[in-house]
MARRO-748668 format. One record per residue: residue number from 0; residue in one letter; x, y, z of N, C-alpha, C in turn. Coordinates in steps of 0.001 Angstrom, whole numbers, padded with zeros to 6 digits. Layout:
N
num->NUM residuo->a n.c1->X n.c2->Y n.c3->Z ca.c1->X ca.c2->Y ca.c3->Z c.c1->X c.c2->Y c.c3->Z
...
This chain:
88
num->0 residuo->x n.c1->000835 n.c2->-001182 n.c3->000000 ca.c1->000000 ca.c2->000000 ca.c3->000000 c.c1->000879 c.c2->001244 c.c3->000000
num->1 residuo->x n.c1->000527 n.c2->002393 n.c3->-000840 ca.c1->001075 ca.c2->003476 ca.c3->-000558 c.c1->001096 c.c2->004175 c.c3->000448
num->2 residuo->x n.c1->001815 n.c2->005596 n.c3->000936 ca.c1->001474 ca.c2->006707 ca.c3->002017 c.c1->000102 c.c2->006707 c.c3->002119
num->3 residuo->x n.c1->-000797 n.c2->007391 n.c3->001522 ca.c1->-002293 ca.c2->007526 ca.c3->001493 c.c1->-003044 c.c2->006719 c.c3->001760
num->4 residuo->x n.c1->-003374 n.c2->005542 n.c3->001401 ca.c1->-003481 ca.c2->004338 ca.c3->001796 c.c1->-003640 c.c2->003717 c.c3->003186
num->5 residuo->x n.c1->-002147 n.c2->003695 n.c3->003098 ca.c1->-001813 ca.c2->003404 ca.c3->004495 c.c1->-002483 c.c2->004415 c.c3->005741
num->6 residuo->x n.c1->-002226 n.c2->005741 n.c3->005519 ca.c1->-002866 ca.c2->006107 ca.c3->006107 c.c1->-004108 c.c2->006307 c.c3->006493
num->7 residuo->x n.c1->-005156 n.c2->005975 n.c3->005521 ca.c1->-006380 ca.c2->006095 ca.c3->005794 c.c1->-006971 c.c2->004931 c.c3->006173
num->8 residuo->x n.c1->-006239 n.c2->004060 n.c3->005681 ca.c1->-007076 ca.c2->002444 ca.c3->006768 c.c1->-006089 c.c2->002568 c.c3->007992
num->9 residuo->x n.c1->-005473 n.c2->002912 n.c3->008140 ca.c1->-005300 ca.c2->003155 ca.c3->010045 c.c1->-006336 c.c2->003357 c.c3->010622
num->10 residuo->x n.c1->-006846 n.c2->004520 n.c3->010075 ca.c1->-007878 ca.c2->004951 ca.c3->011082 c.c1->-009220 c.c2->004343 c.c3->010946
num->11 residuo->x n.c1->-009726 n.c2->002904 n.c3->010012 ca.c1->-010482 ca.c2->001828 ca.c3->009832 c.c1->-010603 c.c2->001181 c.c3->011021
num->12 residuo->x n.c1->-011277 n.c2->000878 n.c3->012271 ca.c1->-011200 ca.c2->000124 ca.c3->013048 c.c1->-009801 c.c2->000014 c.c3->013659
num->13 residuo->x n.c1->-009384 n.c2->-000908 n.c3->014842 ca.c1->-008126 ca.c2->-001236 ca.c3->014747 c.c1->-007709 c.c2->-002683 c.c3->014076
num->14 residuo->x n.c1->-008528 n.c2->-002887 n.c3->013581 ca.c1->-007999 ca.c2->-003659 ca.c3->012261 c.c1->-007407 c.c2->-003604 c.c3->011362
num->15 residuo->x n.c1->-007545 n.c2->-002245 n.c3->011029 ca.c1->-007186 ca.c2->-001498 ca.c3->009903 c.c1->-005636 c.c2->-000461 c.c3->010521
num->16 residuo->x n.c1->-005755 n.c2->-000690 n.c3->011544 ca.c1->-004712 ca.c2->-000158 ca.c3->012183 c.c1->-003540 c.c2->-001443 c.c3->011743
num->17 residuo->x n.c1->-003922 n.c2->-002677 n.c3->012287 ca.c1->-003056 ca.c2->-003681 ca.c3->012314 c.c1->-002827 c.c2->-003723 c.c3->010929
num->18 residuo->x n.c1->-003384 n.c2->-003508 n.c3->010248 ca.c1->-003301 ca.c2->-004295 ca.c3->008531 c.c1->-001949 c.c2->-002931 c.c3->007955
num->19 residuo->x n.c1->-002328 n.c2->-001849 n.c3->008180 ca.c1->-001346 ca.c2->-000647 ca.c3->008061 c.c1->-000339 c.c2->-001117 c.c3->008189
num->20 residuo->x n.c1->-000469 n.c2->-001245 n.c3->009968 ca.c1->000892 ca.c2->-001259 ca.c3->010588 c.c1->001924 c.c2->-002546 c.c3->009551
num->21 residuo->x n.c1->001508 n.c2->-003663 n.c3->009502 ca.c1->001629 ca.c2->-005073 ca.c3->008999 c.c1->002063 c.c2->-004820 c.c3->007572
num->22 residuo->x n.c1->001018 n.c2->-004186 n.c3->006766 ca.c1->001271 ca.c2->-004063 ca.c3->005570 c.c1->001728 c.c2->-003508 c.c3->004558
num->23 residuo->x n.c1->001684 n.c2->-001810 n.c3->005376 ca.c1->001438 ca.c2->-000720 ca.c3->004820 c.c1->002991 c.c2->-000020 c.c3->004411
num->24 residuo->x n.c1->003138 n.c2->001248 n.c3->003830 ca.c1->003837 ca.c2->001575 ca.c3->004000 c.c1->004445 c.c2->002395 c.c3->005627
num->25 residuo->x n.c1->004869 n.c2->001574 n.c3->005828 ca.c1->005307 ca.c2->002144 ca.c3->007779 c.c1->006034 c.c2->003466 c.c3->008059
num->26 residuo->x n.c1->006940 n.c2->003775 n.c3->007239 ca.c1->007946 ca.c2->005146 ca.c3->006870 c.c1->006832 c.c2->006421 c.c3->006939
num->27 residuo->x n.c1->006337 n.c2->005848 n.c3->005812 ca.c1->005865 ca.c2->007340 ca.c3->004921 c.c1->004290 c.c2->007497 c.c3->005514
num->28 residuo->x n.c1->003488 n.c2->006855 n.c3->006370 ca.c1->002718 ca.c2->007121 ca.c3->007240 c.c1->002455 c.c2->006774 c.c3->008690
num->29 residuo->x n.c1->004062 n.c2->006992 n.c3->008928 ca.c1->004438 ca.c2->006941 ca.c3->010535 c.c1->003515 c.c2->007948 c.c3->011217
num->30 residuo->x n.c1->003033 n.c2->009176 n.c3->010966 ca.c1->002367 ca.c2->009799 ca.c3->011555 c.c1->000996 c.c2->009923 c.c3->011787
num->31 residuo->x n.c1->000345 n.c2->009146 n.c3->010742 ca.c1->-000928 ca.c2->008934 ca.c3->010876 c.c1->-000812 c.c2->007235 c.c3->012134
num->32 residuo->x n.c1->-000404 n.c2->006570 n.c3->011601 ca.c1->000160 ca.c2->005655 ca.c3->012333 c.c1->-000250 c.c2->005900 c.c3->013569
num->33 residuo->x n.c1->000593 n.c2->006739 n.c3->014546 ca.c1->000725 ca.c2->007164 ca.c3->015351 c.c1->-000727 c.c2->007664 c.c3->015613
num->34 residuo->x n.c1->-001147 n.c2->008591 n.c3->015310 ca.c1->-002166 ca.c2->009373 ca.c3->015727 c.c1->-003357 c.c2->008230 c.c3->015578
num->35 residuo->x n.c1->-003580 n.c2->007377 n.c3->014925 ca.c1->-004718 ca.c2->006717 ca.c3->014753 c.c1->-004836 c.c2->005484 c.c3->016118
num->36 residuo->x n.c1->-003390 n.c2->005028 n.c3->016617 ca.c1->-003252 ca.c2->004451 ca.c3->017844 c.c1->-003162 c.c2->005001 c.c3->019223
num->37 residuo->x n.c1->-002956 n.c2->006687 n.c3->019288 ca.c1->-003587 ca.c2->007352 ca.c3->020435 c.c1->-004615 c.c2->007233 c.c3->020394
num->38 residuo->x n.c1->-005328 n.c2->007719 n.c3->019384 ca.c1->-006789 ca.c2->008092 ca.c3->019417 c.c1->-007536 c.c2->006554 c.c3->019598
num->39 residuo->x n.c1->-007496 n.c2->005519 n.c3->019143 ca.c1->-007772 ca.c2->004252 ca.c3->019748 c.c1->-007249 c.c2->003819 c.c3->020966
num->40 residuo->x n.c1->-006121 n.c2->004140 n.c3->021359 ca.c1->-005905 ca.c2->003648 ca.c3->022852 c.c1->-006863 c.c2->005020 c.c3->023789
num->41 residuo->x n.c1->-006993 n.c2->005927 n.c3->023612 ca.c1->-007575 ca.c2->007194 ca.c3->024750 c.c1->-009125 c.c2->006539 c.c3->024425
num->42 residuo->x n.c1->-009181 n.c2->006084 n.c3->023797 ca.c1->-010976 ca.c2->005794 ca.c3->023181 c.c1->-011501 c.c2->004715 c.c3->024256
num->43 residuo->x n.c1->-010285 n.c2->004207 n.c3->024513 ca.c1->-010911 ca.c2->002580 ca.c3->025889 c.c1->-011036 c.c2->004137 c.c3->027013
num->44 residuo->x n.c1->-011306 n.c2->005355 n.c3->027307 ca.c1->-011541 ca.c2->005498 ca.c3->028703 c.c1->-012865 c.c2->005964 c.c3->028487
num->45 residuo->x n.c1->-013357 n.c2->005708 n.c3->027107 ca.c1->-014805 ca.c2->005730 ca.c3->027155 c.c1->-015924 c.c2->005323 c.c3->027913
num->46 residuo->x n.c1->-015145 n.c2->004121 n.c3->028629 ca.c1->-015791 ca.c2->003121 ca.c3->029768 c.c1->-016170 c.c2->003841 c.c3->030989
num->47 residuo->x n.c1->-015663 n.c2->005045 n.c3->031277 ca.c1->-015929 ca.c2->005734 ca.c3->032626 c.c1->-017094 c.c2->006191 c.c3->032699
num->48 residuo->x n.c1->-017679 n.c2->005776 n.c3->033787 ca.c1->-019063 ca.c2->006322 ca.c3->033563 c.c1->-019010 c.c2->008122 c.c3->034200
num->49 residuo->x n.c1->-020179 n.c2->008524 n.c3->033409 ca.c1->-020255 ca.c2->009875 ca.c3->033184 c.c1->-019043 c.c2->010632 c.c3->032592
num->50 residuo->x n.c1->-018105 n.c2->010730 n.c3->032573 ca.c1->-017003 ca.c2->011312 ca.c3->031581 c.c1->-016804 c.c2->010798 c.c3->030327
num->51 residuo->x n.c1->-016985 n.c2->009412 n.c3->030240 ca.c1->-017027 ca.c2->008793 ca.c3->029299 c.c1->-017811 c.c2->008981 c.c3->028041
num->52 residuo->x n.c1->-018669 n.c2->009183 n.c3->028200 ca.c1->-020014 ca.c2->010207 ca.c3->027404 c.c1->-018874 c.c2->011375 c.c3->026721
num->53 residuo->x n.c1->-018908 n.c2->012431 n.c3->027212 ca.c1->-018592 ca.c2->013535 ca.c3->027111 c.c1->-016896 c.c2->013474 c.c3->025837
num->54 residuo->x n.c1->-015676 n.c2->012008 n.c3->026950 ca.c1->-014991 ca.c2->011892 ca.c3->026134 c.c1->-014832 c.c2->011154 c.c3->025266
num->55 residuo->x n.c1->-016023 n.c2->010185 n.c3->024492 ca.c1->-016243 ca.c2->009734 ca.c3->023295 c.c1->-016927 c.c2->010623 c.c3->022368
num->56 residuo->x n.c1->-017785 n.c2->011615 n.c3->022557 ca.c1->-017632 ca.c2->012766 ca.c3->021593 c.c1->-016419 c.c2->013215 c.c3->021209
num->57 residuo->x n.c1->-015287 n.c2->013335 n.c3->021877 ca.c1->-014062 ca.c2->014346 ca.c3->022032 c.c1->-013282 c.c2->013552 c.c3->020867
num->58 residuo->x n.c1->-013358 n.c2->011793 n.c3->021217 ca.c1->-012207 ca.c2->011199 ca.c3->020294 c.c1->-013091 c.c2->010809 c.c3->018903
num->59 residuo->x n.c1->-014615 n.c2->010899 n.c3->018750 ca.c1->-014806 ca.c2->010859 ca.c3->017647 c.c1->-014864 c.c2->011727 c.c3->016510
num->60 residuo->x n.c1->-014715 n.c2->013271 n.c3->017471 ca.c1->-014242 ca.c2->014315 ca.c3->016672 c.c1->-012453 c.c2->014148 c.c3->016238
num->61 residuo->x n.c1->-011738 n.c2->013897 n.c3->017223 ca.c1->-010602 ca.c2->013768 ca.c3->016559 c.c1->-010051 c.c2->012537 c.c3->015628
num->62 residuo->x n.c1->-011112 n.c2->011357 n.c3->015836 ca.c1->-010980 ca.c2->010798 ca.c3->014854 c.c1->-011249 c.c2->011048 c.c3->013180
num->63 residuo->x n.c1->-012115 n.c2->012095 n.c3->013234 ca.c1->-012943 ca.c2->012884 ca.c3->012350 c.c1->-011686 c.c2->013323 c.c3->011371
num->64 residuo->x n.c1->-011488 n.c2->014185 n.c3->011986 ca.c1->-010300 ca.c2->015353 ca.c3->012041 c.c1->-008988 c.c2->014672 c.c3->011647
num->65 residuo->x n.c1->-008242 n.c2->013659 n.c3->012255 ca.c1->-007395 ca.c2->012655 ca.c3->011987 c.c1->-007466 c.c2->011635 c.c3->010424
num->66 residuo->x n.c1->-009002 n.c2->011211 n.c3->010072 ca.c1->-008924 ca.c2->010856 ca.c3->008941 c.c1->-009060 c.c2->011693 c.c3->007921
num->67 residuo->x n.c1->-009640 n.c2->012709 n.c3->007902 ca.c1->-010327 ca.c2->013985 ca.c3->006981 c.c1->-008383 c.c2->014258 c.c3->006855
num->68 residuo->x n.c1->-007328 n.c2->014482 n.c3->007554 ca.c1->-005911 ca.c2->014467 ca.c3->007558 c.c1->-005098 c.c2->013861 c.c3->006488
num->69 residuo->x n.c1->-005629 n.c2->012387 n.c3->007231 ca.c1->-005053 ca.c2->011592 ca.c3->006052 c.c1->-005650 c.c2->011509 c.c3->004563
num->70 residuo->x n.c1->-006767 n.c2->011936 n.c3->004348 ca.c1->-007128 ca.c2->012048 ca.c3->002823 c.c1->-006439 c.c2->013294 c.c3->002302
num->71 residuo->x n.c1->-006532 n.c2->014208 n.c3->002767 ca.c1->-005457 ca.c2->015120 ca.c3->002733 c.c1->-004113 c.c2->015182 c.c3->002366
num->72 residuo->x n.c1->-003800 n.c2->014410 n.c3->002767 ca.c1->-002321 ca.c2->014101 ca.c3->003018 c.c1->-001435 c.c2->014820 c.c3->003502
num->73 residuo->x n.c1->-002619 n.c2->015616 n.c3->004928 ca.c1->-001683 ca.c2->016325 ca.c3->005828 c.c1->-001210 c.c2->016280 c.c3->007456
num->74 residuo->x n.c1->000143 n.c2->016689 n.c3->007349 ca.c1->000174 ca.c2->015944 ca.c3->009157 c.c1->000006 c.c2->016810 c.c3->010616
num->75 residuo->x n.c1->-001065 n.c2->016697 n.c3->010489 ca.c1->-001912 ca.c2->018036 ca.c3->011666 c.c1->-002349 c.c2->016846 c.c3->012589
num->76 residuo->x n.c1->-001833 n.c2->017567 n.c3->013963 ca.c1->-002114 ca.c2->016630 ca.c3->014992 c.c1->-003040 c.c2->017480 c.c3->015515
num->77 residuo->x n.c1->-004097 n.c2->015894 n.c3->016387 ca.c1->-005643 ca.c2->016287 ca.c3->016662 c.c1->-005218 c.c2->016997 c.c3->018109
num->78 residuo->x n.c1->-006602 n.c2->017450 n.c3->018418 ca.c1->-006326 ca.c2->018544 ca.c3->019744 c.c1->-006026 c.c2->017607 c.c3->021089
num->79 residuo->x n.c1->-005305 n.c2->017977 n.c3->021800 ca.c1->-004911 ca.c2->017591 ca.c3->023455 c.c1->-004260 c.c2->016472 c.c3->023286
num->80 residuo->x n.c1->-004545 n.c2->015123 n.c3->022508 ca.c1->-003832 ca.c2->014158 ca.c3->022609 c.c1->-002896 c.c2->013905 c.c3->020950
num->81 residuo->x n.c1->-003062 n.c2->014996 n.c3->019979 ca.c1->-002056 ca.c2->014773 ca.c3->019368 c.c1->-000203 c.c2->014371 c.c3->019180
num->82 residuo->x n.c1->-000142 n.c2->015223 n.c3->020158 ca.c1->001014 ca.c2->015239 ca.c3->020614 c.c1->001735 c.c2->014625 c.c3->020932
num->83 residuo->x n.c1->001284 n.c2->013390 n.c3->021275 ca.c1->001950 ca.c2->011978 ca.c3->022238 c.c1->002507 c.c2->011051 c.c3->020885
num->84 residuo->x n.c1->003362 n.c2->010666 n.c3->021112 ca.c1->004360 ca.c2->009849 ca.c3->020301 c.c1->004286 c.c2->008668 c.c3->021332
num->85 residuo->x n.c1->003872 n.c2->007168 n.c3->020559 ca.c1->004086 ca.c2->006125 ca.c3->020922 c.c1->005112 c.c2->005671 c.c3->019769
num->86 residuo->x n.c1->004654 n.c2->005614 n.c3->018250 ca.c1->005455 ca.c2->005046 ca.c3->017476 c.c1->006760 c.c2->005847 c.c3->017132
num->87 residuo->x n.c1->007967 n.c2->004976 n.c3->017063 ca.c1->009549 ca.c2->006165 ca.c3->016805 c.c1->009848 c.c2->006235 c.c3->015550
């Protein structure tokens, strides 16, 4: 799969995360990469009751925002939890 590609099935389920990661080009959409596995790991504190509400609106906007990115093909990190680097 190409950059584009790759990046936009990241943010497919995390299936589509795995298939990226696995398949994809890894280099050239390290950053979507990245951002599509914050925003799926912050998404499990959806479980909290009463905040949880409030912050599954929050990550389905930045999931929004994160794929609308990758069709783009630009690397704008989403609000509050963009920032965090898991992948190097």
């Amino acid at each position: 799969m190409d950059k584009k590609t790759t990046s936009i099935v990241a943010y497919i389920t995390w299936i589509g995360l795995i298939i990226a990661f696995c398949a994809g080009d890894k280099e050239g959409a390290k950053f979507h990469l990245n951002q599509a596995l914050v925003i799926f790991l912050f998404g499990l504190l959806v479980w909290i009751p009463c905040l949880g509400q409030i912050w599954g609106i929050f990550i389905i906007v930045c999931w929004i925002m994160g794929l609308i990115a990758a069709i783009n093909q630009e690397e704008k990190p989403v609000p509050l939890i963009g920032g965090i680097k898991i992948l190097k």
